[in-house]
PDB file with one MODEL, atoms N, CA, C and O in Angstrom:
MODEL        1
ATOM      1  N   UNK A   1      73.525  22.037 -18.294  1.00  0.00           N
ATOM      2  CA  UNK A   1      74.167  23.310 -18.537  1.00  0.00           C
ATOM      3  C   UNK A   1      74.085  23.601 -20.039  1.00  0.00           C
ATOM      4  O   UNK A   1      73.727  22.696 -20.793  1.00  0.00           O
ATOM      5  N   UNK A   2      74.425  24.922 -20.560  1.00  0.00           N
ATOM      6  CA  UNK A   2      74.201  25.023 -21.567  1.00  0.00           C
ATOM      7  C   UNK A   2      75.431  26.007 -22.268  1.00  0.00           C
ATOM      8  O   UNK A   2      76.526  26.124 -21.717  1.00  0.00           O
ATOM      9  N   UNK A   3      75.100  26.681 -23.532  1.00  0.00           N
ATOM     10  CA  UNK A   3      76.527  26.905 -24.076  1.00  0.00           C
ATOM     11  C   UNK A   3      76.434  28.916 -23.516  1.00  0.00           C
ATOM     12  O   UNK A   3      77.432  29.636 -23.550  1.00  0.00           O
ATOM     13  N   UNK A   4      74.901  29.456 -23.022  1.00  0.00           N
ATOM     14  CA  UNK A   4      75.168  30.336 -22.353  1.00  0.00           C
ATOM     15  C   UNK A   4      75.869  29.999 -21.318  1.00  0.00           C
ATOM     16  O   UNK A   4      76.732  30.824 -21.019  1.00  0.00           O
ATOM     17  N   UNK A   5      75.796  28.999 -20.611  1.00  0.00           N
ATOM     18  CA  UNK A   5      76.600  28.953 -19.070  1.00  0.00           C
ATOM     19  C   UNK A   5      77.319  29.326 -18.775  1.00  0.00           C
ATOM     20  O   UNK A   5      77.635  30.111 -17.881  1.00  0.00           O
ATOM     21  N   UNK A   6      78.261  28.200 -20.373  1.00  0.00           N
ATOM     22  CA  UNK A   6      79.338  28.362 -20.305  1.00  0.00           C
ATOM     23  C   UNK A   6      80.338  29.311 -20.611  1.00  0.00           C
ATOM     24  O   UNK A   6      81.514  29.352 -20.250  1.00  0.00           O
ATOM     25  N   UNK A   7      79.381  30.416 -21.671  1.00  0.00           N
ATOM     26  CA  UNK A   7      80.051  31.817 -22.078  1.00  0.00           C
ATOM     27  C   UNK A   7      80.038  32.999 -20.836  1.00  0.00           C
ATOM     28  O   UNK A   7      80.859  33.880 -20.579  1.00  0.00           O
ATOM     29  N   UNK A   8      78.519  32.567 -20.065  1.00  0.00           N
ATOM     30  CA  UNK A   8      78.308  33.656 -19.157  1.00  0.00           C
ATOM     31  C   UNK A   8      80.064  33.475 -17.968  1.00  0.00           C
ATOM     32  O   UNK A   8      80.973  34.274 -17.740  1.00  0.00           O
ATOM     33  N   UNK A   9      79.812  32.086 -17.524  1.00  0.00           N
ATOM     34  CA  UNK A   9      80.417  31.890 -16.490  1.00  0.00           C
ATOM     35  C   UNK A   9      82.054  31.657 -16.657  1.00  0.00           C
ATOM     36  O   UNK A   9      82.848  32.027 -15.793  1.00  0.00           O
ATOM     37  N   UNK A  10      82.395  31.087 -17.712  1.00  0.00           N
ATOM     38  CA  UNK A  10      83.837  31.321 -18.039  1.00  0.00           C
ATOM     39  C   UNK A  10      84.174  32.397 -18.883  1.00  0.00           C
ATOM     40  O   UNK A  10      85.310  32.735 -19.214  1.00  0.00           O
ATOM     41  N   UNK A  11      83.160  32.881 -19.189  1.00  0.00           N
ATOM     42  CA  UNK A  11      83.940  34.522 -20.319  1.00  0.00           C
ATOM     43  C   UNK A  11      84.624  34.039 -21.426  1.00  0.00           C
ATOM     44  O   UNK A  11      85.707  34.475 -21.819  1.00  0.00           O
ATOM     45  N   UNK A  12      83.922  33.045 -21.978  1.00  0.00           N
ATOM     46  CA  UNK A  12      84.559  32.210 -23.732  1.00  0.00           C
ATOM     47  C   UNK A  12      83.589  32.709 -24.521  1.00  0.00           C
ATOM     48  O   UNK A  12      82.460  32.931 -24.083  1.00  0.00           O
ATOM     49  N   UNK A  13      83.971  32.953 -25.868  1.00  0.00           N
ATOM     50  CA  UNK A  13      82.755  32.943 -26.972  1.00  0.00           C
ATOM     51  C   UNK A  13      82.398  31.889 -27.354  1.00  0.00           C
ATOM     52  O   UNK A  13      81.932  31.860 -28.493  1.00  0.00           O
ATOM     53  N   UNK A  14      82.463  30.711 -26.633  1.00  0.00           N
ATOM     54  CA  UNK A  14      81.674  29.505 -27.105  1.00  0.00           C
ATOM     55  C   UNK A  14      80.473  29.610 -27.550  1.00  0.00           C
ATOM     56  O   UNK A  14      79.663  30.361 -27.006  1.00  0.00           O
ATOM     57  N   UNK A  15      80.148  28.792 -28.718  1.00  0.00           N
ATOM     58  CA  UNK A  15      78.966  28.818 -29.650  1.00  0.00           C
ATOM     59  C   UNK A  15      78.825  27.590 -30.844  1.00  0.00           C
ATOM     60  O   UNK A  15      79.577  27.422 -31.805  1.00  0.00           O
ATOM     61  N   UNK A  16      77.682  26.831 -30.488  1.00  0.00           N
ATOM     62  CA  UNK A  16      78.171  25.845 -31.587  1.00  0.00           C
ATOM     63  C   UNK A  16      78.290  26.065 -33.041  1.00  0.00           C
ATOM     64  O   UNK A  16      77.619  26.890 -33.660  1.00  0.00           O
ATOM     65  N   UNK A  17      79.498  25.005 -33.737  1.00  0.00           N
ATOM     66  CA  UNK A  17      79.928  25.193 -34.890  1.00  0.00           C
ATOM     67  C   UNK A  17      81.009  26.545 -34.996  1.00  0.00           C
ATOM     68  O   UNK A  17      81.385  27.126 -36.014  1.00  0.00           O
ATOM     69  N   UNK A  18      81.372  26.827 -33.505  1.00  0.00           N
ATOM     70  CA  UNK A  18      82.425  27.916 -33.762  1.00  0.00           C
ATOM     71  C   UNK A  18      83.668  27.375 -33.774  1.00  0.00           C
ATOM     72  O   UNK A  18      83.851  26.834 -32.683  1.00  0.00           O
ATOM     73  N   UNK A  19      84.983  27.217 -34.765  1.00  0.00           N
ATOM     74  CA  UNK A  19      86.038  27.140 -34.330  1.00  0.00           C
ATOM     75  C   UNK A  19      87.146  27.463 -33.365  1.00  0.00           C
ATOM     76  O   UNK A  19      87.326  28.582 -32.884  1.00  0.00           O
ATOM     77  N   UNK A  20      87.828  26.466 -33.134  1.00  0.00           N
ATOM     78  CA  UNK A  20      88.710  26.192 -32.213  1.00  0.00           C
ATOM     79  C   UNK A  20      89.924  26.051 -32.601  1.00  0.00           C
ATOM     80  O   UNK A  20      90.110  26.055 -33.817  1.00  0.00           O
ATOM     81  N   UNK A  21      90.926  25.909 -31.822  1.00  0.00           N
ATOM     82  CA  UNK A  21      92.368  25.395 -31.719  1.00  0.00           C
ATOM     83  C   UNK A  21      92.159  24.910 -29.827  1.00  0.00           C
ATOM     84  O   UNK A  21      91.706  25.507 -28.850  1.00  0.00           O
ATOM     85  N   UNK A  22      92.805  23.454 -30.065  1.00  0.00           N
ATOM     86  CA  UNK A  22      93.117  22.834 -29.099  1.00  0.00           C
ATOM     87  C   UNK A  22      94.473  22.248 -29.011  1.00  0.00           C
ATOM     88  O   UNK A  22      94.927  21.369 -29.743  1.00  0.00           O
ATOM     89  N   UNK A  23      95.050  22.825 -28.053  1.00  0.00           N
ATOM     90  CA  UNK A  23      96.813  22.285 -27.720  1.00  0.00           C
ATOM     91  C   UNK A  23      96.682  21.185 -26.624  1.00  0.00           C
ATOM     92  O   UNK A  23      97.399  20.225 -26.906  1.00  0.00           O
ATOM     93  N   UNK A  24      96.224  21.079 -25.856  1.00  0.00           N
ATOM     94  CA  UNK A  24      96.165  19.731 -24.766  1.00  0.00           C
ATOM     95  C   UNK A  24      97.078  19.005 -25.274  1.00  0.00           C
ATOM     96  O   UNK A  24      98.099  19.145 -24.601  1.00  0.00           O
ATOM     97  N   UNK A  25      97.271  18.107 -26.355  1.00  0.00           N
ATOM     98  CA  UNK A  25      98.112  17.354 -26.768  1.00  0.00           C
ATOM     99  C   UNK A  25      99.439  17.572 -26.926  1.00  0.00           C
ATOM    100  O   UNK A  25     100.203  16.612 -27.024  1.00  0.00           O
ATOM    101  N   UNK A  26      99.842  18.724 -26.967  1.00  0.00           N
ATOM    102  CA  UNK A  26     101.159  19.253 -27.333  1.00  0.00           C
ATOM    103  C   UNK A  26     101.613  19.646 -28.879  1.00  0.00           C
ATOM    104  O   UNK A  26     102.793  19.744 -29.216  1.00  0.00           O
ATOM    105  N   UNK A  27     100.233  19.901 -29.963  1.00  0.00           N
ATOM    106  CA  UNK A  27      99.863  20.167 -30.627  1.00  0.00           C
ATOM    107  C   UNK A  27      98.610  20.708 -30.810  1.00  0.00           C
ATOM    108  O   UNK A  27      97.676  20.439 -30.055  1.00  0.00           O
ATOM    109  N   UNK A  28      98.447  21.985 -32.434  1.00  0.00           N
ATOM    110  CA  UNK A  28      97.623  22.496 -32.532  1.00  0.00           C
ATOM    111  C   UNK A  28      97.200  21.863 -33.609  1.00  0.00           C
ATOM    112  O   UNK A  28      97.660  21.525 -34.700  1.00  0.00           O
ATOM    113  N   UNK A  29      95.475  21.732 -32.601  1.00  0.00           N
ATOM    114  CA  UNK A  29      94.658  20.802 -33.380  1.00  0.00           C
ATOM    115  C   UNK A  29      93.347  21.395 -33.877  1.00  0.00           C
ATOM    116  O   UNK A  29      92.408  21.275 -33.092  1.00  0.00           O
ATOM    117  N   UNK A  30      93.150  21.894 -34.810  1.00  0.00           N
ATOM    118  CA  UNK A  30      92.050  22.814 -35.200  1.00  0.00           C
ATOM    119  C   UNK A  30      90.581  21.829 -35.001  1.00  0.00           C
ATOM    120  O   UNK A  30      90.803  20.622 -34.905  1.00  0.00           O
ATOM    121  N   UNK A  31      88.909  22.331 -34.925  1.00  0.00           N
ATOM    122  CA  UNK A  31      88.285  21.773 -34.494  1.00  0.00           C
ATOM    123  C   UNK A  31      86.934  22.465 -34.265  1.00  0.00           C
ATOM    124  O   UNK A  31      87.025  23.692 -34.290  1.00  0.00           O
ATOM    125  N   UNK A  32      85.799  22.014 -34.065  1.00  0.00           N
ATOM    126  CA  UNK A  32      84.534  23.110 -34.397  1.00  0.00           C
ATOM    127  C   UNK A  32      83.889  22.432 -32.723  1.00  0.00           C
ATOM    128  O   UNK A  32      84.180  21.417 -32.091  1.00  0.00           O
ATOM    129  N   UNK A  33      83.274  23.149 -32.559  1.00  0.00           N
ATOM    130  CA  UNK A  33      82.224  23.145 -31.096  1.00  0.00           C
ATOM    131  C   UNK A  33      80.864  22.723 -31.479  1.00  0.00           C
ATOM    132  O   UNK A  33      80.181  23.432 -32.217  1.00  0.00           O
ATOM    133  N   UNK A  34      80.365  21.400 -30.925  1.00  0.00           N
ATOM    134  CA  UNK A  34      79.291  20.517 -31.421  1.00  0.00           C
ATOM    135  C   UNK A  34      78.419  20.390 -30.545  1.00  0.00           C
ATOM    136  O   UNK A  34      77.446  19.719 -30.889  1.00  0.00           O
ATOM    137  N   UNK A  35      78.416  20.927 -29.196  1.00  0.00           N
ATOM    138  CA  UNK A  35      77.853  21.154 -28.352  1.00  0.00           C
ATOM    139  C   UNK A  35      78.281  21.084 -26.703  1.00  0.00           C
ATOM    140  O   UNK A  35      79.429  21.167 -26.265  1.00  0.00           O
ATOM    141  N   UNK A  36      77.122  20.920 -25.973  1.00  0.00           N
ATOM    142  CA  UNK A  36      78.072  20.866 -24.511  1.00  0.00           C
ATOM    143  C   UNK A  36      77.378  19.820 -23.827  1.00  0.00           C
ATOM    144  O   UNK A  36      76.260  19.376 -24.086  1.00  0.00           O
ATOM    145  N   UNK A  37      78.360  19.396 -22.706  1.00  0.00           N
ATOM    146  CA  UNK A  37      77.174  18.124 -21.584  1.00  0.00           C
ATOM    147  C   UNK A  37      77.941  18.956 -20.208  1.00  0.00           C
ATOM    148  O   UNK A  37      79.139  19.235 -20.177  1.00  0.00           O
ATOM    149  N   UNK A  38      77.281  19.161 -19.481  1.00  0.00           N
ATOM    150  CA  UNK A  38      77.392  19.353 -18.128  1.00  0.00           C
ATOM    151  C   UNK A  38      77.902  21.455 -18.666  1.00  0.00           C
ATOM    152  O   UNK A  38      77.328  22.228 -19.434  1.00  0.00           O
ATOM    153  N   UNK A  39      79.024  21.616 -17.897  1.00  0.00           N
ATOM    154  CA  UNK A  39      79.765  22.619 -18.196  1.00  0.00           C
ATOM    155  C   UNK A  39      80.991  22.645 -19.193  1.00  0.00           C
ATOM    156  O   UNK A  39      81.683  23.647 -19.372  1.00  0.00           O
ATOM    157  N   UNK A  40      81.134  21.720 -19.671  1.00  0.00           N
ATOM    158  CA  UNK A  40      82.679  21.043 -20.513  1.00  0.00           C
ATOM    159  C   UNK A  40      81.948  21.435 -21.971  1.00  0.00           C
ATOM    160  O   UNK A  40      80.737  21.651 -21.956  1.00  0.00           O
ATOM    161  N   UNK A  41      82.800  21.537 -23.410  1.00  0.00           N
ATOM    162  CA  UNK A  41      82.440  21.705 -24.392  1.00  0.00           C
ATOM    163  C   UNK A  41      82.842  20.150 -24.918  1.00  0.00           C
ATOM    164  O   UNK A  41      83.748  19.389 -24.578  1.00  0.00           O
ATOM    165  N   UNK A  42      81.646  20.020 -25.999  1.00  0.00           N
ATOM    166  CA  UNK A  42      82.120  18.668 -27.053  1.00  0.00           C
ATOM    167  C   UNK A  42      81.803  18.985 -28.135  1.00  0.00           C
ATOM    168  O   UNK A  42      80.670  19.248 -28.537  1.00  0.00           O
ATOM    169  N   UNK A  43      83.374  18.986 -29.040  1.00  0.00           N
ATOM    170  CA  UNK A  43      83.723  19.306 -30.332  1.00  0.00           C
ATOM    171  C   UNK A  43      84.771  17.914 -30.986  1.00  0.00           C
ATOM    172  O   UNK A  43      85.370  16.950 -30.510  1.00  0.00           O
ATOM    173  N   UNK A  44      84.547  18.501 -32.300  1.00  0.00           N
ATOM    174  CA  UNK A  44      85.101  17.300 -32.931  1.00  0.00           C
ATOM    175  C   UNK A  44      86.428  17.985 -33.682  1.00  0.00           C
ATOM    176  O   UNK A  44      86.382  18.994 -34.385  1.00  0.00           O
ATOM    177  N   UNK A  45      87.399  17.347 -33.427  1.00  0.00           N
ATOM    178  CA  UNK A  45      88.750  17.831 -33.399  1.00  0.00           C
ATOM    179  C   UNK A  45      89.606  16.862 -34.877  1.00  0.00           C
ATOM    180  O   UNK A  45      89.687  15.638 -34.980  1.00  0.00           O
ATOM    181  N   UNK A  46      90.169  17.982 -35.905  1.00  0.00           N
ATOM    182  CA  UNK A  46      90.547  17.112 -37.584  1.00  0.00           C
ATOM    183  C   UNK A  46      91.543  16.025 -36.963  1.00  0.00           C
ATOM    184  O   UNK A  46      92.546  16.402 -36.356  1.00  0.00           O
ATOM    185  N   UNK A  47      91.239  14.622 -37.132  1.00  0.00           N
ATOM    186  CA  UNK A  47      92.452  13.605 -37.416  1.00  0.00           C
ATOM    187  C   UNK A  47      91.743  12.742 -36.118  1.00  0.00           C
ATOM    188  O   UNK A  47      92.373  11.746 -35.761  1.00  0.00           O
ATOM    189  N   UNK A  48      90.716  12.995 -35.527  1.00  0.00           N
ATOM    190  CA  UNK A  48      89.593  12.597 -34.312  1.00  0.00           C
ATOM    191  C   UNK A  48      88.867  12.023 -34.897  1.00  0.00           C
ATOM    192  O   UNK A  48      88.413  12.544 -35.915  1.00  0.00           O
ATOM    193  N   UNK A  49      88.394  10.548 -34.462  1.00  0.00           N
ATOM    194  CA  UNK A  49      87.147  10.199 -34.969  1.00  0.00           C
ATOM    195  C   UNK A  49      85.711  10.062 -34.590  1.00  0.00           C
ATOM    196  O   UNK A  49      84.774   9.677 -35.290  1.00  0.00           O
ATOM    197  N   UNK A  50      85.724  10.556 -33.011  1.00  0.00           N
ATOM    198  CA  UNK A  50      84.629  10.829 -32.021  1.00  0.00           C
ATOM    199  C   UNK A  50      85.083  12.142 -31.821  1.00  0.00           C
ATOM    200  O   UNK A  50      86.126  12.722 -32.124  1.00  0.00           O
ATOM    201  N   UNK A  51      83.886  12.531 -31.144  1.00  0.00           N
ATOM    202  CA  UNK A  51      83.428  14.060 -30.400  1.00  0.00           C
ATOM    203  C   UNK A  51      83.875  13.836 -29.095  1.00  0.00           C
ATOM    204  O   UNK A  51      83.381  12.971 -28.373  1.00  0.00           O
ATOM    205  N   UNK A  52      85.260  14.960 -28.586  1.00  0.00           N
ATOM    206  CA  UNK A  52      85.978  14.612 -27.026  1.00  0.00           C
ATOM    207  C   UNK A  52      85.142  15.888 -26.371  1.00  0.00           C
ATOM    208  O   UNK A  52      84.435  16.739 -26.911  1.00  0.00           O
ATOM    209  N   UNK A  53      85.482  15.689 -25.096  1.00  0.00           N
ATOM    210  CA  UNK A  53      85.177  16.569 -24.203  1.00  0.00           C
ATOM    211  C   UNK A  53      86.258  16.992 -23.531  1.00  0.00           C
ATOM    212  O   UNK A  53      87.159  16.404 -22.931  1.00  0.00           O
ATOM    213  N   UNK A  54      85.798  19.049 -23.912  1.00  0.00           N
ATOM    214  CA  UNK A  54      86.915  20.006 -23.145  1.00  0.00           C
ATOM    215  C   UNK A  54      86.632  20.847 -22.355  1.00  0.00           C
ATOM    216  O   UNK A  54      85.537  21.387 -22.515  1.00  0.00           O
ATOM    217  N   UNK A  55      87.255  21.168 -21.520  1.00  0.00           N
ATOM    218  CA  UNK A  55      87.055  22.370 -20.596  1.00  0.00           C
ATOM    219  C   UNK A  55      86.946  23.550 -21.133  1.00  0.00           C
ATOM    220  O   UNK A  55      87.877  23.763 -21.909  1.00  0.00           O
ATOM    221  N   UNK A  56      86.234  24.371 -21.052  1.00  0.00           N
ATOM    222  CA  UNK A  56      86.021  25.588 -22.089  1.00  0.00           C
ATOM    223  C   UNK A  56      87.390  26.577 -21.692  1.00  0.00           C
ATOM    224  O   UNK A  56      87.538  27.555 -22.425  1.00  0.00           O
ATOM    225  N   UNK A  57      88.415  26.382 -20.558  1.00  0.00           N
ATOM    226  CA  UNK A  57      89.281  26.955 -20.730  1.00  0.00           C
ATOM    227  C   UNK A  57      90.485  26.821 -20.505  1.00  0.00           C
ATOM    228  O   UNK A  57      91.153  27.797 -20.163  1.00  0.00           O
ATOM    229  N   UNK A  58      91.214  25.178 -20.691  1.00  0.00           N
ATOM    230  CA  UNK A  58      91.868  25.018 -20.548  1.00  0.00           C
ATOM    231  C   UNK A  58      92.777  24.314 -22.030  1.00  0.00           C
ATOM    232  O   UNK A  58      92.374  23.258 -22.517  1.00  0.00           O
ATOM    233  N   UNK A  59      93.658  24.839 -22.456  1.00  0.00           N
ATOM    234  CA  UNK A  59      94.149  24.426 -23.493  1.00  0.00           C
ATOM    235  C   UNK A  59      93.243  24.800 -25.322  1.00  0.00           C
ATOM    236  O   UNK A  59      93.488  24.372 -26.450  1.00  0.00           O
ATOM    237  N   UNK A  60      92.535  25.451 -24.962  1.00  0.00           N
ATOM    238  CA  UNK A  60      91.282  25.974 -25.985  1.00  0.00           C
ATOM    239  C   UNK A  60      91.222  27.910 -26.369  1.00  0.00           C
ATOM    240  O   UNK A  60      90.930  28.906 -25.708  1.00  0.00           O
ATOM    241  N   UNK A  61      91.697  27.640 -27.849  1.00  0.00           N
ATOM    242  CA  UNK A  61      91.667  28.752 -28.421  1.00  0.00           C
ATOM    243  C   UNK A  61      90.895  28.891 -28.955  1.00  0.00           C
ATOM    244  O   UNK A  61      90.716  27.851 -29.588  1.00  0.00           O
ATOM    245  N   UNK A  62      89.414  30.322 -29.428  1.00  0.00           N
ATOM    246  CA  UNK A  62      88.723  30.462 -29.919  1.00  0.00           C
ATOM    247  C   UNK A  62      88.807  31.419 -30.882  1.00  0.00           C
ATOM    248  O   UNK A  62      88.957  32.621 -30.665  1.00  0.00           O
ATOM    249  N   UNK A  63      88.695  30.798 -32.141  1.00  0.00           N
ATOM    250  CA  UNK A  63      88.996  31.584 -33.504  1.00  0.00           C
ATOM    251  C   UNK A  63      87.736  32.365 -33.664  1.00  0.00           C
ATOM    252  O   UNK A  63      87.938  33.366 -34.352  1.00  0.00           O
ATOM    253  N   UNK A  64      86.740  32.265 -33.337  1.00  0.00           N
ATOM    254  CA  UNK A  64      85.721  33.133 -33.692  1.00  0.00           C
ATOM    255  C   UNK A  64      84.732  33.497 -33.153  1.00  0.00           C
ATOM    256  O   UNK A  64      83.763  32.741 -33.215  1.00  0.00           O
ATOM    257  N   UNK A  65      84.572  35.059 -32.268  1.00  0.00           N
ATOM    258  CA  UNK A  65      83.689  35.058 -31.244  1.00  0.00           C
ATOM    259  C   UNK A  65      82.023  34.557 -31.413  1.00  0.00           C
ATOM    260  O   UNK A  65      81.396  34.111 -32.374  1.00  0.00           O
ATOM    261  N   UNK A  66      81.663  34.851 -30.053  1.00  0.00           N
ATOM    262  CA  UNK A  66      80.108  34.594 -30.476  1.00  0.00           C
ATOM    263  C   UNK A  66      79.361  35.389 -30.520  1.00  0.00           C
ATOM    264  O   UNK A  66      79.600  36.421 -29.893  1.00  0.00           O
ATOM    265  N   UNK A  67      78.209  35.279 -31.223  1.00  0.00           N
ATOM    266  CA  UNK A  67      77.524  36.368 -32.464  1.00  0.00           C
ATOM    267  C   UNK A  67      75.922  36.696 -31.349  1.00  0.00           C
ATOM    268  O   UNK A  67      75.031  37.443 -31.753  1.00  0.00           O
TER     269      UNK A  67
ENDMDL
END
């Protein structure tokens, strides 16, 4: 899958190197989009020391549409 997929099919401006905010944790965790595997996004999230994998719409705010 790819990061059209995932914009076509969930209606996100996902795009790599676009910022994020991720709450999952119960905090906002700012964070950039590094790419995707399957349909899920993998970004690397400040105070993270690996690249996690997210659902492009669950718990994921996008600071900056795609271009």
């Amino acid at each position: 899958m790819s990061m059209k997929y995932i914009r076509d099919y969930y209606g996100v401006p996902a795009k790599r190197g676009a910022k994020i905010i991720y709450t999952g944790n119960g905090e906002r965790v700012e964070g950039r989009i590094t790419g995707s595997i399957n349909a899920h996004l993998r970004a690397r999230l400040e105070g993270v020391e690996y690249a996690v994998i997210l659902h492009p719409t669950w718990k994921v705010e996008y600071m900056e549409a795609a271009k």
